[in-house]
PAZA-861078 format. One record per residue: z, x, y of N, C-alpha, C in turn. Coordinates in steps of 0.001 Angstrom, whole numbers, plus 500000, padded with zeros to 6 digits. Atoms other than C-alpha are relative to their C-alpha. Layout:
<rs>
ZXYZXYZXY...
</rs>
This chain:
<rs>
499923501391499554840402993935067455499760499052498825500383501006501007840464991067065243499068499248500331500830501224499746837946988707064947500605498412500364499050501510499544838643984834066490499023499256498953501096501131500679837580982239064147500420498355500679500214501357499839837246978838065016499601498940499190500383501323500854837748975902062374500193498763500486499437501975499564837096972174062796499824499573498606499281500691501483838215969942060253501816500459499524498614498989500100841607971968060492501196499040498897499245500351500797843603969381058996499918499009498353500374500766501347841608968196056006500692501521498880499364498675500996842451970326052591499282501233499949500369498349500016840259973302052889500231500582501284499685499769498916840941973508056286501120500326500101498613499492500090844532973799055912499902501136499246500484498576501342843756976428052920499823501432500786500040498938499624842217978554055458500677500557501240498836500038498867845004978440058185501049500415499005499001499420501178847376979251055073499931501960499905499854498403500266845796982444054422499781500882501141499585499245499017845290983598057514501064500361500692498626500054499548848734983086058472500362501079498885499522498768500645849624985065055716499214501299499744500532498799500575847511987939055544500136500468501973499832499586498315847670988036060005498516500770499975501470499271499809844135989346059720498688499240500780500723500703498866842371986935062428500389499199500826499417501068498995842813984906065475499447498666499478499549501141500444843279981671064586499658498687501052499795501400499021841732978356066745499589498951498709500479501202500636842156975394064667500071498554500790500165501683498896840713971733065974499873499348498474500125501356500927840382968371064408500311499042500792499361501557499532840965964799064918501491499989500040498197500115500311844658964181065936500438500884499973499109498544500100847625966201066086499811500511498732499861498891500714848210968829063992500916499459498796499102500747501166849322968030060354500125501087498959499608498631501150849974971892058898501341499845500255498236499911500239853709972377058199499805501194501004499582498525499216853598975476060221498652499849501346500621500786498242852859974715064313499732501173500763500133499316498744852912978141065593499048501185499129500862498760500206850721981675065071498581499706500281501567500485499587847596979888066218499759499223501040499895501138498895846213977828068659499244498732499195500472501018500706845578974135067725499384499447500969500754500745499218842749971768070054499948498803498808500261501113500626843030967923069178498097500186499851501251500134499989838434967367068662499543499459499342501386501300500417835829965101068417498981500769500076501178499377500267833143967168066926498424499070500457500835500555499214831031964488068052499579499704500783500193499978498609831526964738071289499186501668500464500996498595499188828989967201072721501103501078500815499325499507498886830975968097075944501517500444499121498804499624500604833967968330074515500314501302498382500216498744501531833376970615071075499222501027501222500861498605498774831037972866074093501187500389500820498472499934499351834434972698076273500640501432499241499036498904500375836649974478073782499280501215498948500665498747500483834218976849072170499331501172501352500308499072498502833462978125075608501395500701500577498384498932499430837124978869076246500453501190499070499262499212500932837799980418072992498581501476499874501338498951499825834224982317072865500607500438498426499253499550501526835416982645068730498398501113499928500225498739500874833645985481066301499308499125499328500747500466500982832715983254063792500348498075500450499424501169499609833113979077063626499916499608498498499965500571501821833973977157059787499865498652500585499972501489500286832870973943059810500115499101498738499774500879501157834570972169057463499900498334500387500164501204499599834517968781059446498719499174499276501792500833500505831990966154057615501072498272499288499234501145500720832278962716056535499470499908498344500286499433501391832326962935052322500130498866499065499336501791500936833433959027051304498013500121499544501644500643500517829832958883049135499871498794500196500402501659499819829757955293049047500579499499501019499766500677498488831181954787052873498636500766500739501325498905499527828178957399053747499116498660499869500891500916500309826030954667052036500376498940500987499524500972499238827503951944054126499624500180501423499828499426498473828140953821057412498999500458500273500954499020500413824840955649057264500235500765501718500030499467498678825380955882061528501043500557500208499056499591499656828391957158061548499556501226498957499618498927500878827822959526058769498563501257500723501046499655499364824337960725060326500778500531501733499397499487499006826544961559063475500881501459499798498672499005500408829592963504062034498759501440499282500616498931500762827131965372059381499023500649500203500937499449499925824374966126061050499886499949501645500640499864498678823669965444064819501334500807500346499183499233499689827132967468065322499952501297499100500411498803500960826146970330063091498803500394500866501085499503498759822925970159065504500581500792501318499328499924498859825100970324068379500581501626499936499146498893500619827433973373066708498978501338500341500489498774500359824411975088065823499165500181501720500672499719498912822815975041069710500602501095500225499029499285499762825938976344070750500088501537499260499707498166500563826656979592068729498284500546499832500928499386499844822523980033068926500472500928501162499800499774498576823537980485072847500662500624500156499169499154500257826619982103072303500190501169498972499767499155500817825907984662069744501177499926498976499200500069500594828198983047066974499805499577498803499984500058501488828488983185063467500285498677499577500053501505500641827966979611061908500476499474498453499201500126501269829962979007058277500012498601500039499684501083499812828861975574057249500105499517498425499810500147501150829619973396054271499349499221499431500711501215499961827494971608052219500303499780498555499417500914500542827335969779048921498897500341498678501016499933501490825826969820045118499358498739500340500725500931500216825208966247045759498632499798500924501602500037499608821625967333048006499149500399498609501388499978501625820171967622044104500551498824498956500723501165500522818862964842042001501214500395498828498639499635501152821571966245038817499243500308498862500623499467501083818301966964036736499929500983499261500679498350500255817722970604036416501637500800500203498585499245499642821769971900036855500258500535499002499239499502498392823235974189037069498876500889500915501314500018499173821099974685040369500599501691501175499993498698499209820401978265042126499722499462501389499946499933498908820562978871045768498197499104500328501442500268499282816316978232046184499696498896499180500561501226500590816135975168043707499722498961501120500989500555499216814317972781045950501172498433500036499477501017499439816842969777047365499390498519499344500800501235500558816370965901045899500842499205500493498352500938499569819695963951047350499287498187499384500485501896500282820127960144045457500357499196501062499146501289499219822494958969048000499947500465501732500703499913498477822415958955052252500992501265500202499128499130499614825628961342052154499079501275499856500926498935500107823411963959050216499355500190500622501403499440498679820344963577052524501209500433501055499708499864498402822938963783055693500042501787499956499533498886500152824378966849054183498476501094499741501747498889500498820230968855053247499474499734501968501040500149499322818944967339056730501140501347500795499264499018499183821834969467058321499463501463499556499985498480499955821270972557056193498064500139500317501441499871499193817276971925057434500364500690501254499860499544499033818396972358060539500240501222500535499544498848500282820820975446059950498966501175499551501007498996500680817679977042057824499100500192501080500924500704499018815160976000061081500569500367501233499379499680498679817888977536063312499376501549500265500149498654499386817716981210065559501564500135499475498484499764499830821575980855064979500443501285498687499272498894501063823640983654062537501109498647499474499871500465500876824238981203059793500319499698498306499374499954501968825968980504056272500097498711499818499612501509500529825988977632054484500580500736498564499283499810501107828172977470051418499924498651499269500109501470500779827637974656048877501250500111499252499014499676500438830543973884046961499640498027499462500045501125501200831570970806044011501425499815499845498242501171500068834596968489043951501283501132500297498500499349499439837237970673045944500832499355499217499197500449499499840607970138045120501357500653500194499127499260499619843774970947045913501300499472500541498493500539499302847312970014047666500160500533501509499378499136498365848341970366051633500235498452500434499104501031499804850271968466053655499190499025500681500664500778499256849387964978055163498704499800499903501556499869500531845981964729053414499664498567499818500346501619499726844003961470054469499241499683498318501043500244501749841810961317050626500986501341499089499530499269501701842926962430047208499066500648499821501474499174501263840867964517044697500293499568499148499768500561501306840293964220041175501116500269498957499338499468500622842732965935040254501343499859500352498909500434499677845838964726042252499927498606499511499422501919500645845040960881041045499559500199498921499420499992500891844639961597037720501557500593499370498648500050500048847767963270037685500993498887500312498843501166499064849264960710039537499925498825498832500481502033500766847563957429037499500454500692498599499415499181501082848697959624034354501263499971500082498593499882500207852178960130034913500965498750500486499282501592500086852551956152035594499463499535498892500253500665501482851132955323032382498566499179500472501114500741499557848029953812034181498548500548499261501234500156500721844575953588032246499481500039500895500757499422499143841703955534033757498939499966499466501977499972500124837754954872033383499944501039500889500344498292499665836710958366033646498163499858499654501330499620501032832694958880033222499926500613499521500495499435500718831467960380030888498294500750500000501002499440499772827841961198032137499563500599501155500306499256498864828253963417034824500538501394499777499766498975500073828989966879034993500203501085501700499861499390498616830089969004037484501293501377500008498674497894499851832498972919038429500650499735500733499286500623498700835337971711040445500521501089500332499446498712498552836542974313043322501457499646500249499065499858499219839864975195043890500007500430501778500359499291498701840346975044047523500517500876500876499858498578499577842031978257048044498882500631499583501386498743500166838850979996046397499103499765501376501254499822499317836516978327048826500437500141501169499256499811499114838876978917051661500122501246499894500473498254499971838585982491050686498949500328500234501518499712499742835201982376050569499191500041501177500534499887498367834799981326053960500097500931500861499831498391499540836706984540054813499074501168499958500926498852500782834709986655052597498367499943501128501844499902499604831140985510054574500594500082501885500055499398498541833002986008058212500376501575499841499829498421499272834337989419057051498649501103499677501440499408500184831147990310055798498625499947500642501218500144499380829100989090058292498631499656499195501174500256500674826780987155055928499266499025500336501340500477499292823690985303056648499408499628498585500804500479501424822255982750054041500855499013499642499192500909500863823295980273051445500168500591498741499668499556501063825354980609048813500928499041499442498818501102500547827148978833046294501007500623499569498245499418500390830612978556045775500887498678499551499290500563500350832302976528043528501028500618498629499593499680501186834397976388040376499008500881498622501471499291501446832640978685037125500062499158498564499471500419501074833997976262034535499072498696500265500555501068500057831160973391033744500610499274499285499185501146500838832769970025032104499365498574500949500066501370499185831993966347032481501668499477500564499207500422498858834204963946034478501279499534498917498865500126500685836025963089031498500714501196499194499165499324500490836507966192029871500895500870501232499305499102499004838205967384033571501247499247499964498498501074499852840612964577033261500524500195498723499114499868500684841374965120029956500902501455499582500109498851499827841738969023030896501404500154501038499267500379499096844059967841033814501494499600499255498700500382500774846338965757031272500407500711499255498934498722500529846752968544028831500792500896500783499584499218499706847577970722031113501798499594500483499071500542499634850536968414032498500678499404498774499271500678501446851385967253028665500189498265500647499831501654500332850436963619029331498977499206499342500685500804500966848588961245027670498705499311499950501901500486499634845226961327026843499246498789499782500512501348500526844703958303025123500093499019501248499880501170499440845116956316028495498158500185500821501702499923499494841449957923029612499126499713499181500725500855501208838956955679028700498351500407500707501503499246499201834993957088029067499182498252500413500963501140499518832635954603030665498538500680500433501254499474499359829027955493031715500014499717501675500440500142498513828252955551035584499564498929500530500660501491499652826183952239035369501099499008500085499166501287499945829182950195034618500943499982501308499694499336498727830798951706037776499287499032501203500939500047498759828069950148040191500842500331500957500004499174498931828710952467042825499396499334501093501387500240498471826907951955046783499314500647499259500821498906500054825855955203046009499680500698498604500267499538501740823946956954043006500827501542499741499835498930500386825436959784041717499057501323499122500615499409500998823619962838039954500454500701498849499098499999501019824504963309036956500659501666499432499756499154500093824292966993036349499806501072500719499833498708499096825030969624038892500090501350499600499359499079500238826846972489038659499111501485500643500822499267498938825942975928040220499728501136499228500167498316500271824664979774039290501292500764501084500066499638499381826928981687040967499815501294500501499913498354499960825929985346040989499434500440500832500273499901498679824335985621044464501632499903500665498333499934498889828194984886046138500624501021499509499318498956500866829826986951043228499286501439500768500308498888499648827718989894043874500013500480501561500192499680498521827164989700047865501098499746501067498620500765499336830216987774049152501350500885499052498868498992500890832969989649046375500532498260499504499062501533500609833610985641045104500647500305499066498947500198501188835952985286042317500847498565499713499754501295500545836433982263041235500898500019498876499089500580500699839400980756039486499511499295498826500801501579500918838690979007035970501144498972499967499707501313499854839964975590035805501325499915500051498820500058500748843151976340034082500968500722500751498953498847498975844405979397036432499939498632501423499636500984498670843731976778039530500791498733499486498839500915500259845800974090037829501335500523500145498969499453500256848134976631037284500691500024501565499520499636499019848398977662040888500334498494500889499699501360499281848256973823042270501420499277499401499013500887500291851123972804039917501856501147500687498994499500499061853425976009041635500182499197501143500005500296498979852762974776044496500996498281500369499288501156500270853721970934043701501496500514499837498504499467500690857240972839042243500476499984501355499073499286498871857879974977045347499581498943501731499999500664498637856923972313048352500012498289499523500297501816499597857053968622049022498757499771500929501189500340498779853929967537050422500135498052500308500615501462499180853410964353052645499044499389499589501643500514499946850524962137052427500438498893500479500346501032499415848733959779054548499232498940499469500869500509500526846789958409052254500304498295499573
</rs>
């Protein structure tokens, strides 16, 4: 029998990622939800539920019909400086529905796969192991630590996965990454203030869309990180981005973070250990250059949409 998984967030980019490979490998049942119809290029081999993870009744509704194996919650709100703004809306999506999630599969005996974020640490002490001790500057970070409190504080069969600046390509994608708008503001000749005092391992999001696989087929229990293995600041990723596309570096211009004023603070240096996922999960992480490689096939062989 296969296992049923159950993702919400289905049509953001890691969410699509992991509806990709399951479709192609046919190795699990398949319920993907989200807000709104369905925005994968490919409508059938699964079942799709429109959902409002914030709705109690309704997220309890269709996890009671499907009775899934495991559940991926990729759903969260991630705008840092709308987090700062919104703090009630973001305190809903990221955490009192992650409460909700985790009642549920306590009750139901279901495997919990949730996602969380480098930015619950201060950026002092990086790159930061699984038990380094949480500091978040901004309200997104706290939303995202009070959740994995919860998750840690649960009875439930639980994973959290931390992970650092996804990015990636799929169709109909409401937000960019860093790495589709510098391409983009690059190949119009547009001048880019890039910082320069931050640092961070950006995740292809087929790896961490594997990864999510890797901890339902392994039945794992815990946190673990999972991002990119390649540390670089924010400007040497952009200027890492433009070589790779042969365009022109001279239009990235470094700035510090302060001149930026942000809502929200950023920390400056992240980045992760990852030899807890490597060894226990089978991770394998892409370096920077092979996931450019595979995101610019992809650009070749499809046309993607966006809503953005």
């Amino acid at each position: 029998m296969k296992k049923k998984i159950l993702v919400t967030g289905s049509n953001g980019l890691l969410g699509q990622k992991i509806t990709d490979i399951i479709l192609q490998r046919n190795n699990f049942e398949l319920i993907a939800t989200s807000l709104g119809t369905n925005r994968h290029v490919k409508q059938s081999g699964y079942i799709y539920h429109e959902l409002d993870i914030c709705n109690p009744s309704e997220l309890a509704a269709v996890i009671t019909q499907h009775h899934p194996d495991a559940i991926i919650n990729t759903a969260a709100m991630t705008n840092v400086d709308l987090c700062e703004k919104e703090q009630e809306q973001c305190f809903q999506l990221n955490v009192v529905a992650v409460e909700n999630l985790i009642k549920i599969c306590a009750r139901e005996n279901i495997q919990l796969i949730h996602l969380s974020t480098d930015f619950i640490f201060d950026g002092k002490n990086g790159p930061y192991s699984e038990t380094d001790a949480p500091k978040p500057l901004s309200y997104y970070g706290q939303s995202k630590w009070e959740a994995e409190k919860l998750l840690i504080n649960s009875l439930s069969h639980f994973v959290i996965l931390r992970t650092i600046i996804v990015y990636g390509v799929a169709n109909n994608m409401s937000r960019s990454n860093i790495v589709l708008w510098a391409k983009s503001a690059l190949e119009k000749g547009e001048t880019l203030r890039v910082v320069n005092d931050q640092w961070r391992m950006p995740t292809l999001a087929e790896d961490l869309a594997e990864c999510c696989l890797l901890a339902v087929n392994k039945e794992a229990q815990g946190i673990f990180n999972v991002s990119g293995k390649d540390m670089m600041n924010m400007v040497e990723l952009v200027q890492r981005v433009a070589n790779f596309w042969n365009l022109n570096t001279k239009l990235i211009q470094p700035i510090t973070s302060d001149s930026l004023a942000q809502t929200a603070k950023r920390p400056s240096k992240t980045g992760f250990i990852l030899d807890k996922a490597i060894k226990e999960l089978d991770y394998q992480p892409h370096s920077f250059e092979e996931g450019l490689a595979i995101l610019d096939n992809q650009l070749k062989a499809e046309k993607f949409q966006s809503i953005a």
